[in-house]
DRENDO-1510 file (C-alpha; in Angstrom, 1 decimal, always signed):
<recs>
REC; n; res; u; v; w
REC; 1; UNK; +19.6; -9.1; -9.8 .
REC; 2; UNK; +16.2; -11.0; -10.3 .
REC; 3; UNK; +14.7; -8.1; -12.8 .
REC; 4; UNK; +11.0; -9.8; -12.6 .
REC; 5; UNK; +11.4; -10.2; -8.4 .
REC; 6; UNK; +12.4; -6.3; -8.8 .
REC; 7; UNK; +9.3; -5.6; -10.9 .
REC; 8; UNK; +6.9; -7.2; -8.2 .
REC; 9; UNK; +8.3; -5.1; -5.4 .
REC; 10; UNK; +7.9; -2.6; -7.5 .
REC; 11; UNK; +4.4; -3.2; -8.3 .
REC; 12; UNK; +4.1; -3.9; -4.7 .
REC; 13; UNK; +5.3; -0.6; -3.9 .
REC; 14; UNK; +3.1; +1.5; -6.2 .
REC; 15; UNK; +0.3; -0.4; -4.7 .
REC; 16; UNK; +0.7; -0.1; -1.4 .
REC; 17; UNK; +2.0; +4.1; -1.7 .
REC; 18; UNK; -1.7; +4.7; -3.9 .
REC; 19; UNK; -3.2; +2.9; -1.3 .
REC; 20; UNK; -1.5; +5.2; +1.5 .
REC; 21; UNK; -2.4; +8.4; -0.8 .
REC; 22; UNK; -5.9; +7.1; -0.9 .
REC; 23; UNK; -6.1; +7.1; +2.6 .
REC; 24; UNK; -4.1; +9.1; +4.4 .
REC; 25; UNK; -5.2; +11.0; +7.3 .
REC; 26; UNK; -2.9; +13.6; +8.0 .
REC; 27; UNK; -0.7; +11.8; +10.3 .
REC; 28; UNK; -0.1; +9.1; +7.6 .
REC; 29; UNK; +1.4; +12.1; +5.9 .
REC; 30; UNK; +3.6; +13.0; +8.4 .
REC; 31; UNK; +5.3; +9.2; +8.2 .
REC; 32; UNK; +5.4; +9.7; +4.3 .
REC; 33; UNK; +9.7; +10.1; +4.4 .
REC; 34; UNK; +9.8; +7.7; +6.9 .
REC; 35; UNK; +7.9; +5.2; +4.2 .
REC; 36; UNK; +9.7; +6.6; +1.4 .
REC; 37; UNK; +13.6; +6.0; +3.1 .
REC; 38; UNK; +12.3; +2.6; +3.7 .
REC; 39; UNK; +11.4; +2.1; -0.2 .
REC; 40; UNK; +14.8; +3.3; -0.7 .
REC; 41; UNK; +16.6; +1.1; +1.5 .
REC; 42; UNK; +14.4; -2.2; +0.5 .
REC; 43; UNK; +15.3; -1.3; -3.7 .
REC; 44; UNK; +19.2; -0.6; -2.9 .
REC; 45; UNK; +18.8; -4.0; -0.6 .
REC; 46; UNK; +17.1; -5.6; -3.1 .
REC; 47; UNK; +19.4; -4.4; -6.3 .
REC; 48; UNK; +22.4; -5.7; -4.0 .
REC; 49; UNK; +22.1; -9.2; -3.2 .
REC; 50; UNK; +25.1; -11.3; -3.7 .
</recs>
């Protein structure tokens, strides 16, 4: 549990999903839950490395 390698992706994250909200046509929209259950499955990946 590396917090500062957590805090990048993080930071990564919020980038990258203002970026998308700044941009998105409406079909970027419709692959909004598709991005999001990706975030979730990178952070629970991330939060459970051995």
């Amino acid at each position: 549990m590396n917090k500062k390698n957590n805090g990048s992706f993080l930071e990564r994250f919020h980038s990258t999903a203002t970026l998308i909200v700044i941009l998105s046509p409406p079909p970027l929209i419709l692959l909004l839950p598709f991005i999001i259950a990706a975030a979730v499955i990178a952070i629970l990946f991330n939060s459970c490395e051995f």
